[in-house]
C-alpha positions in Angstrom: 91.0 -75.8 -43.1 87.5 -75.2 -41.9 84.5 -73.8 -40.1 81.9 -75.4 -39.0 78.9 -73.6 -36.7 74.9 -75.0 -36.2 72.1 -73.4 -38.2 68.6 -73.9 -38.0 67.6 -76.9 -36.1 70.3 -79.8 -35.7 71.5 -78.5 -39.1 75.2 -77.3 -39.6 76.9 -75.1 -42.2 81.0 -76.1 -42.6 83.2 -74.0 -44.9 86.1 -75.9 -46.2 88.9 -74.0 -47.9 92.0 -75.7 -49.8 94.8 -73.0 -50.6 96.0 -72.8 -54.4 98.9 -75.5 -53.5 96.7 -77.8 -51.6 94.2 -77.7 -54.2 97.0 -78.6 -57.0 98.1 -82.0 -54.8 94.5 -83.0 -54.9 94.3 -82.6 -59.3 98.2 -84.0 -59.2 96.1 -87.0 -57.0 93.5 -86.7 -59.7 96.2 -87.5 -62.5 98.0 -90.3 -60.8 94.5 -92.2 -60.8 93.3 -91.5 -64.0 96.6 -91.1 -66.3 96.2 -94.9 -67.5 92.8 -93.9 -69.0 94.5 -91.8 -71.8 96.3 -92.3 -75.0 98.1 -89.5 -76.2 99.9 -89.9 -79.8 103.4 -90.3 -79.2 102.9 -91.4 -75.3 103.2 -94.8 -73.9 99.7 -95.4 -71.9 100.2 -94.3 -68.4 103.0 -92.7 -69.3 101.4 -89.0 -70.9 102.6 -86.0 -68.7 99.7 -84.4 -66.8 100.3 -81.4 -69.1 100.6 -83.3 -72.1 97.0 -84.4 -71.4 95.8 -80.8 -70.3 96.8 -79.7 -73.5 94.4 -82.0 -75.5 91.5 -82.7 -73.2 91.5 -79.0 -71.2 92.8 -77.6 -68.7 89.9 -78.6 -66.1 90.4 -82.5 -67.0 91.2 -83.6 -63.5 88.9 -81.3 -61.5 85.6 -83.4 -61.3 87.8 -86.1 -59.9 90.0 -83.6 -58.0 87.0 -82.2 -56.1 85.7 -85.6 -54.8 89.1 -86.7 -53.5 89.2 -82.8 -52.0 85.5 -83.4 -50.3 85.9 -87.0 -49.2 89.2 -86.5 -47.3 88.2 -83.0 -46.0 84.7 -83.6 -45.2 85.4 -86.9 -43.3 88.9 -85.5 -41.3 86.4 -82.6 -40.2 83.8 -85.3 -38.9 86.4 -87.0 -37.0 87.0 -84.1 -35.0 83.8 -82.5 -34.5 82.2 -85.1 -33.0 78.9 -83.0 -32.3 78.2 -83.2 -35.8 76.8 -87.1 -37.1 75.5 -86.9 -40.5 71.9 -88.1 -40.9 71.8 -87.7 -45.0 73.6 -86.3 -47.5 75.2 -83.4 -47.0 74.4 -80.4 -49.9 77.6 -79.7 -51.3 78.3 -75.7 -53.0 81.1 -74.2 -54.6 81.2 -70.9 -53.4 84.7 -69.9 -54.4 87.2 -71.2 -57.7 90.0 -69.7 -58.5 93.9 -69.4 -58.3 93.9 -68.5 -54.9 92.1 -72.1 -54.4 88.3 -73.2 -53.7 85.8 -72.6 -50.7 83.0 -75.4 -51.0 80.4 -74.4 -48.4 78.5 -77.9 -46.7 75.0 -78.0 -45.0 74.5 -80.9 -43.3 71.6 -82.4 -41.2 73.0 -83.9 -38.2 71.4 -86.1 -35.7 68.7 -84.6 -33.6 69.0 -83.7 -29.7 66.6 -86.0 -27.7 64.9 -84.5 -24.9 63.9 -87.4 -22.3 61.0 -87.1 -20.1 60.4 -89.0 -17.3 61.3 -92.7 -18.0 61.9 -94.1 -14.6 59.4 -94.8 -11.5 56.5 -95.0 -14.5 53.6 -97.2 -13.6 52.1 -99.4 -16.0 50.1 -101.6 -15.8 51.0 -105.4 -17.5 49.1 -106.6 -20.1 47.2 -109.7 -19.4 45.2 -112.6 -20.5 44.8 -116.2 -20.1 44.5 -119.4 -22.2 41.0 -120.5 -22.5 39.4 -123.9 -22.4 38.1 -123.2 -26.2 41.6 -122.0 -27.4 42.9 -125.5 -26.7 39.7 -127.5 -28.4 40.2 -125.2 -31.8 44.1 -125.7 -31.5 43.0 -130.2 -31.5 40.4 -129.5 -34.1 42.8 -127.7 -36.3 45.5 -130.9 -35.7 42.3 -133.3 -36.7 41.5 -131.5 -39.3 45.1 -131.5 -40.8 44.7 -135.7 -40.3 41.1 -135.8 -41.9 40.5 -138.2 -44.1 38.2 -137.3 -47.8 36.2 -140.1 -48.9 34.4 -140.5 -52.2 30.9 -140.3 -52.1 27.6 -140.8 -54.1 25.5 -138.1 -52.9 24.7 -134.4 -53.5 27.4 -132.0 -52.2 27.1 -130.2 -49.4 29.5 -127.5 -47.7 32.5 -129.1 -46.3 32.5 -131.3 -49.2 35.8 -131.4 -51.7 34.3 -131.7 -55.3 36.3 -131.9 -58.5 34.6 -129.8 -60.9 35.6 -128.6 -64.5 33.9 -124.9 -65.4 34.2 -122.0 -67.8 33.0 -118.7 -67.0 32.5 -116.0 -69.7 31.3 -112.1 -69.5 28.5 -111.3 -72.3 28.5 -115.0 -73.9 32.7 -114.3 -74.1 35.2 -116.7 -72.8 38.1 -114.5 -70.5 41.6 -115.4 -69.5 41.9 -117.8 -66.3 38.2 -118.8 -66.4 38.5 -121.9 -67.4 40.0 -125.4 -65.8 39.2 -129.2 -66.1 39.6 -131.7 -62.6 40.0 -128.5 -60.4 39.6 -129.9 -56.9 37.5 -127.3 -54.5 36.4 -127.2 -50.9 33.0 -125.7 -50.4 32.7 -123.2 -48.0 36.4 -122.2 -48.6 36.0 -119.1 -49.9 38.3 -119.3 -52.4 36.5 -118.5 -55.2 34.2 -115.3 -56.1 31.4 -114.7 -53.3 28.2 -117.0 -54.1 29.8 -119.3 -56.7 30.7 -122.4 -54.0 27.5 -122.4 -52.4 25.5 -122.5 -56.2 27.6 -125.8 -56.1 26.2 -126.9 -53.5 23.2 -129.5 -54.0 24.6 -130.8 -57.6 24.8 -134.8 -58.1 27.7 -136.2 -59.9 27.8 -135.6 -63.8 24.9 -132.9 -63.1 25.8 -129.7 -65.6 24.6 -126.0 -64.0 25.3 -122.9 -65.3 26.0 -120.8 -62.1 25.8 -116.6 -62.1 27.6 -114.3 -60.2 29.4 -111.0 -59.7 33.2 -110.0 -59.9 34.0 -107.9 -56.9 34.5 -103.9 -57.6 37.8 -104.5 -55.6 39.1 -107.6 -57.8 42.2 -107.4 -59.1 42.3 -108.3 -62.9 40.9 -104.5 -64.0 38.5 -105.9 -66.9 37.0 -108.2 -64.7 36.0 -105.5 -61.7 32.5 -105.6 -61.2 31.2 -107.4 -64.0 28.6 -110.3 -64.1 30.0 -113.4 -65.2 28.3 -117.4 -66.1 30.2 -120.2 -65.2 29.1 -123.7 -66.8 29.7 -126.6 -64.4 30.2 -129.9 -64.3 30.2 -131.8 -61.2 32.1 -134.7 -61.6 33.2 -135.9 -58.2 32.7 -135.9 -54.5 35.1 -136.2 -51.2 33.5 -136.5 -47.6 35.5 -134.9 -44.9 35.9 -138.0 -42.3 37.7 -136.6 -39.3 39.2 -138.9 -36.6 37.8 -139.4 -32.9 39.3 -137.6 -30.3 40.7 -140.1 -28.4 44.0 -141.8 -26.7 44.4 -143.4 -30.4 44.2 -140.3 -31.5 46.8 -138.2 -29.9 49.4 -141.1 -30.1 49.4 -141.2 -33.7 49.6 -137.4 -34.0 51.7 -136.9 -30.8 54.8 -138.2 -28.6 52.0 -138.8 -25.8 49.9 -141.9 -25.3 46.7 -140.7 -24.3 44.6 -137.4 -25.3 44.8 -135.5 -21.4 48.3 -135.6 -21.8 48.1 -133.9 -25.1 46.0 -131.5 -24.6 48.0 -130.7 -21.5 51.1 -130.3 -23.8 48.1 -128.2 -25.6 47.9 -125.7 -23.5 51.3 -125.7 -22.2 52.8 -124.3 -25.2 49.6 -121.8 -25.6 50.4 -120.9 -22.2 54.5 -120.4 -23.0 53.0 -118.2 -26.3 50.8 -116.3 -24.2 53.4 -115.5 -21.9 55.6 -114.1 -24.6 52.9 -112.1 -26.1 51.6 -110.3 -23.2 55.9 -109.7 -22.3 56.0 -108.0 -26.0 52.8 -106.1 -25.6 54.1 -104.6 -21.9 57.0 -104.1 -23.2 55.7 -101.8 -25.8 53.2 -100.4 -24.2 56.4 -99.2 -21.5 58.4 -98.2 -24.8 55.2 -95.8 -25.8 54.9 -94.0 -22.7 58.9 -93.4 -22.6 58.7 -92.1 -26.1 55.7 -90.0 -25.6 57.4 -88.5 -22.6 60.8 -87.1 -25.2 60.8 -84.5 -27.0 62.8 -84.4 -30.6 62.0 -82.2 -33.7 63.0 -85.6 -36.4 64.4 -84.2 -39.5 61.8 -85.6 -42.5 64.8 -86.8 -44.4 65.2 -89.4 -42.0 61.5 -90.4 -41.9 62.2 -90.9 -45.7 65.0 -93.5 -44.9 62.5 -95.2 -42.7 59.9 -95.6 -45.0 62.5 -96.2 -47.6 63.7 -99.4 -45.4 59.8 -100.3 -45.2 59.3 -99.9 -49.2 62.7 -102.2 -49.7 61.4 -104.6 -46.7 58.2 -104.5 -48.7 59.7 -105.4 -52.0 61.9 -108.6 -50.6 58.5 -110.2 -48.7 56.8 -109.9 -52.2 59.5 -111.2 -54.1 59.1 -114.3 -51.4 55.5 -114.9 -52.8 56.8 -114.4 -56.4 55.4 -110.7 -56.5 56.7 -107.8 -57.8 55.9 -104.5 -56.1 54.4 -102.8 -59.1 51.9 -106.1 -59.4 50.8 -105.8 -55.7 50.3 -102.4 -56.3 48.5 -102.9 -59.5 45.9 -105.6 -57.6 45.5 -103.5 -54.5 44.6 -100.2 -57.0 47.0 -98.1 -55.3 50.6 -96.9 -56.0 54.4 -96.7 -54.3 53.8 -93.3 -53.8 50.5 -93.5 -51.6 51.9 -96.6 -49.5 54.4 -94.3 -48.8 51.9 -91.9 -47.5 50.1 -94.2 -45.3 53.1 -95.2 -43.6 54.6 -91.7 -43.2 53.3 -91.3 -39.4 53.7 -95.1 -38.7 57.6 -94.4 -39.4 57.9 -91.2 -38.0 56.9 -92.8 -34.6 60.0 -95.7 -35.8 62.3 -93.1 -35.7 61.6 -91.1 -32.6 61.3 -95.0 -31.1 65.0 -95.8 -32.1 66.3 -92.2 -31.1 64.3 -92.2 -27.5 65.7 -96.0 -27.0 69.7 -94.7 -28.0 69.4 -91.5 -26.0 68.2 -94.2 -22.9 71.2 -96.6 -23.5 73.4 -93.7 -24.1 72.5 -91.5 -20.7 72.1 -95.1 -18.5 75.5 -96.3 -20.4 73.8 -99.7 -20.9 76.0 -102.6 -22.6 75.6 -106.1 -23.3 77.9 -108.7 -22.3 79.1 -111.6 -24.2 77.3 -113.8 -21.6 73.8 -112.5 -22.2 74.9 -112.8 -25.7 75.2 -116.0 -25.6 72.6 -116.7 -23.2 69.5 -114.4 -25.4 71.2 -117.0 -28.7 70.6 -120.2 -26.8 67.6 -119.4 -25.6 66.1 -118.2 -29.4 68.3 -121.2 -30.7 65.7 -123.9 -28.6 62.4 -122.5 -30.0 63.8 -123.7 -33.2 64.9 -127.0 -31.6 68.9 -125.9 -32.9 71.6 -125.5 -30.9 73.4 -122.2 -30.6 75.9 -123.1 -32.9 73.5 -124.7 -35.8 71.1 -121.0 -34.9 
């Protein structure tokens, strides 16, 4: 049997109690499970009497197990029935009482909080909107001619633009460090990729020129004995590439395109900026609908489920790293922070995640909003075309 009444909060305290004889069937359970663990001289295995074993291992052998088959079954055929009560963490499990009689295990639980709604209908918002600008569709055809570029050697001194292949060695105090070093490394100038200063000091070199370039490591870089420290790197220029673009033109957008002249791409252009657009400013009212609704409810959010949030964030975290060949404890070593701070700058970002969700259910749950199969399937077709798939292949 049990008791269950609220505390504090959403929290609830249940008292189970098992009787001597139903507390017995759960250790006789106990046995039945575990007697073909134990050899016992004298005993086929799985054949030792449950006193038999008593005798030589104690008389409490069975309890640990006896008392997670007790909870499981109790605790869950009290949650079928009290169906105000839904579990949010772990419940904290006491044993108040032990003894012949039977056992009393006392439960607090944290169950899921009541949601207050505010106002959520008649609200007037106003849409987000923008537009798709003449300059958005040049940079979007310069980006596609510069992915179609063609790099030409030349005899000249480099400029910025310029790809040069280049072999240098940098060194700290007239000493040679780990990863400073490479032979035929092809770079673009003005790219940005290396340490602030060093591609422009390239600049202005002639093929087979040597220079020995100086710069800075950033404070913020991310090997820790290189932060902030002056560094030489000795160069040797010993090639350059042009950056020839192709001329806008019909020519042009038929050999990057399905369309024979360059209106009709840049039509296409803006067409799908247009459709992007359109989806963006939908998500963005969308949101900004989804802030005012949650604003409006009131809910006091237990922090243990702000802790399964960020939780979900830190794992989330850990599987897009993994994707770039990173472990978390190396991004956290290169950004100069820890787990344990990222957790703390997300804390409020995920505490406003889970008042989201639980303002969103108590909506669908007070409007008794479902989705049919048909919109189902409609919503999958639909997401199934932007990736040129049909439903089935999606």
């Amino acid at each position: 049997m049990y008791t269950a009444e609220k505390i504090e909060g959403d929290k609830f305290k249940i008292k189970i109690s098992l009787t001597s004889e139903e507390w017995n069937a759960y250790v006789n359970e106990a046995y039945e499970q575990n007697k073909g663990k134990f050899n016992v001289q004298g005993f086929r295995k799985g054949k030792v009497p449950k006193k038999v074993i008593e005798q030589n291992y104690g008389a409490d052998i069975f309890y640990d197990d006896a008392l997670q088959l007790a909870f499981s079954k109790e605790y869950g055929d009290m949650l079928a029935k009290e169906h105000e009560i839904e579990p949010v963490d772990h419940p904290e499990v006491n044993l108040e009482k032990f003894d012949a009689d039977g056992l009393v295990l006392d439960v607090t639980v944290q169950s899921m909080p009541e949601v207050k709604l505010g106002k959520y209908k008649g609200l007037e918002i106003e849409s987000a909107k923008g537009e798709v600008k003449e300059e958005q569709v040049e940079k979007e055809l310069n980006q596609v001619r510069d992915r179609n570029a063609r790099y030409v050697e030349v005899q000249r001194e480099a400029k910025l633009g310029d790809f040069v292949t280049i072999d240098f060695s940098g060194s700290i105090d007239g000493v040679k460090f780990p990863g400073g070093e490479a032979k035929d490394y092809r770079l673009e100038l003005g790219s940005k990729s290396f340490i602030e200063g060093f591609e422009e000091q390239i600049v202005g070199m002639k093929i087979g020129e040597n220079k020995t370039i100086k710069v800075t490591f950033p404070e913020n870089y991310h090997a820790e004995d290189l932060k902030g420290k002056p560094a030489e790197f000795e160069i040797t220029l010993k090639g350059v590439e042009e950056k020839q673009l192709p001329e806008l033109n019909d020519e042009f957008a038929s050999n990057v395109s399905e369309f024979e002249t360059l209106d009709e791409y840049k039509a296409d252009i803006r067409k799908h900026l247009e459709e992007t657009l359109h989806e963006r400013l939908e998500r963005e009212t969308e949101n900004n609908i989804i802030k005012t609704v949650v604003k409006e409810a009131q809910v006091n959010i237990p922090e243990c489920m702000v802790e399964s949030q960020l939780d979900a964030y830190m794992k989330d975290m850990e599987t897009r790293l993994s994707y770039q060949g990173l472990k978390l404890e190396d991004y956290c070593s290169y950004m100069n922070t820890t787990p344990e701070n990222i957790r703390k700058e997300n804390h409020d970002h995920a505490l406003e995640t889970v008042k989201t969700r639980l303002a969103i259910e108590k909506i669908i749950e007070v409007e008794n909003l479902k989705v049919t199969e048909e919109e189902l399937d409609n919503k999958l077709e639909e997401v199934a075309k932007k990736y040129n798939k049909s439903a089935e292949e999606y």
